[in-house]
N, C-alpha and C positions, 0 to 999 in steps of 0.2 A: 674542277680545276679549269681554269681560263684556256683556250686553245693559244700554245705559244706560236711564235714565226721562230722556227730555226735557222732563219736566215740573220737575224739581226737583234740579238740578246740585250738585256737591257742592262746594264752594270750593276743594279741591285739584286738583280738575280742570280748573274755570277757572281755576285759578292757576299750574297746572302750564301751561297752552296759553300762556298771553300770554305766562311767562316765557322761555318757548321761541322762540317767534315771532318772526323780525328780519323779513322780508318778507310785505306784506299785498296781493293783486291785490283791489281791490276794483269788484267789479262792480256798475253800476250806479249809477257815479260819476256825480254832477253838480255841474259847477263853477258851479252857482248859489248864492250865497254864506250864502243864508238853507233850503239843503235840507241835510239832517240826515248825507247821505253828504261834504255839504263839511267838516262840520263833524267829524267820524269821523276823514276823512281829514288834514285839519289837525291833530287832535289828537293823532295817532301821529307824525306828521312832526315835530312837535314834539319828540316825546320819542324820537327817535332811531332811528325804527321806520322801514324803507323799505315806502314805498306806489307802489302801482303802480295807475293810475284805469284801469278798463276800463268804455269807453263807445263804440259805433260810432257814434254819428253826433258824437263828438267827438273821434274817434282825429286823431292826427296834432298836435294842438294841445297847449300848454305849460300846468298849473296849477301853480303854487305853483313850478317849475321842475323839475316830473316830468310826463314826456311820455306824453299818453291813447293806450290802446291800444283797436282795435277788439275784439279777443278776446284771450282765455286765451293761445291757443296760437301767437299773435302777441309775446307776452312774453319776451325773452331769454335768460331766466336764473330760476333755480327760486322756486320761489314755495311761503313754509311755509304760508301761508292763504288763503281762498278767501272774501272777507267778501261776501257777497249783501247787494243792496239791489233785489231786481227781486221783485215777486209770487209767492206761493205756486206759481201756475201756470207759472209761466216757471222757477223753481228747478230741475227734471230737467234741460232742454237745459245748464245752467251746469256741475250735476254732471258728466254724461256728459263735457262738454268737458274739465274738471278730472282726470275719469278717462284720459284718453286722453295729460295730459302725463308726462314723463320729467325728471324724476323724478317722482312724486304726491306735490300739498301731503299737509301731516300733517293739515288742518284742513278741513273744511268749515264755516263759520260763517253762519247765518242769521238775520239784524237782527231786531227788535223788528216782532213782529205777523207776521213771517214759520216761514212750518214747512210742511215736507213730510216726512210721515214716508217713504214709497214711496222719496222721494232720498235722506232719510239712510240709510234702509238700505242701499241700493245703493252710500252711500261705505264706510259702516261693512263691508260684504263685503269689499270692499277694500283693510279695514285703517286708515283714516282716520277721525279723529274727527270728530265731530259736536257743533254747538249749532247751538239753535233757539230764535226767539223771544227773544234776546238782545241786546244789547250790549254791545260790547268796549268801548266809550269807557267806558260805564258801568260797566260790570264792573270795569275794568280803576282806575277813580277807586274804586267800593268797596272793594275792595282792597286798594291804598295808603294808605286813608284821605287822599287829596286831598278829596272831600268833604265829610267833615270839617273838611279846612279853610276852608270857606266858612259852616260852621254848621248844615251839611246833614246829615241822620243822626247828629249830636253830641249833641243834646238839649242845644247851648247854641245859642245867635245871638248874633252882636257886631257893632260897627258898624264895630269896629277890622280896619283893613284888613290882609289877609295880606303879609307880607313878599315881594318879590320880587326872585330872586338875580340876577346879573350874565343876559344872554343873554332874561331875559323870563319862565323859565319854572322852576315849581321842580317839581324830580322827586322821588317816591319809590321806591321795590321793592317789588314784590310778596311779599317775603320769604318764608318758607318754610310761614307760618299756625301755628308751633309755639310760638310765642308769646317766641320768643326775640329777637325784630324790634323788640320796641317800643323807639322814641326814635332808630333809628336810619336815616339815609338809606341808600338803597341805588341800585345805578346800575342798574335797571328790567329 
């Protein structure tokens, strides 16, 4: 595997991950409605992505109508991502767990404001990629240009509200970045 820079990701790498990605264990879930991992996690559910909340002192309880696990290796069934919402200091113990499932996610991902270089390494030996200091939610809207659609990064604002299709929620694709995408939906 190429040694990446965590400092400055290439858009086909994160574009290549999420389109990949059907399943997200995301650690360090909290089903409190106004922290940033609710909100993470709502917004993949949304868009057709399976999340899986991992939190122990909230295992065993129902959010959104996906059941919190206390650990990793408490989880059923394979898991492509490994989205961290726990401190810098606490990121090794998540890795190491991550390392020790069967199959190994493809992804280690580490939220905004978080990084350990020591753990990425030790995924990336492993074969598994790496981000740091990111977000998917946001990544994943830059993207598609959903952001965009609210006026954000467009270099226009409008007061006129975005259309919204049947179900609540409009999707785009991450499509391939080759610029053969534009004007076109895609199913994510």
């Amino acid at each position: 595997m190429i040694k990446l820079n965590h400092d400055s990701y290439p858009d086909n790498y994160i574009r290549g991950i999420l389109n990949t990605v059907k399943t997200i264990a995301m650690v360090g879930f909290s089903p409190n409605t106004s922290r940033p991992s609710y909100f993470v996690f709502k917004y993949f559910l949304e868009r057709g992505t399976r999340v899986i909340p991992v939190n122990p002192g909230h295992a065993g309880k129902e959010v959104l109508g996906q059941k919190v696990y206390a650990h990793l290796a408490d989880i059923p069934e394979p898991i492509d991502m490994v989205d961290i919402f726990r401190a810098p200091e606490h990121v090794m113990p998540v890795v190491e767990e991550a390392l020790a499932l069967k199959p190994l996610p493809m992804v280690i991902w580490m939220q905004l404001g978080i990084r350990n270089n020591e753990a990425a390494a030790l995924a990336e030996a492993a074969g598994i990629k790496v981000v740091m200091n990111r977000c998917p939610k946001i990544e994943y809207g830059r993207l598609s240009s959903e952001i965009s659609w609210i006026g954000v990064n467009s270099r226009t604002l409008s007061s006129k509200r975005a259309q919204i299709l049947p179900g609540g929620v409009q999707r785009m694709g991450l499509g391939s970045g080759n610029g053969n995408d534009k004007g076109k939906e895609g199913d994510g």
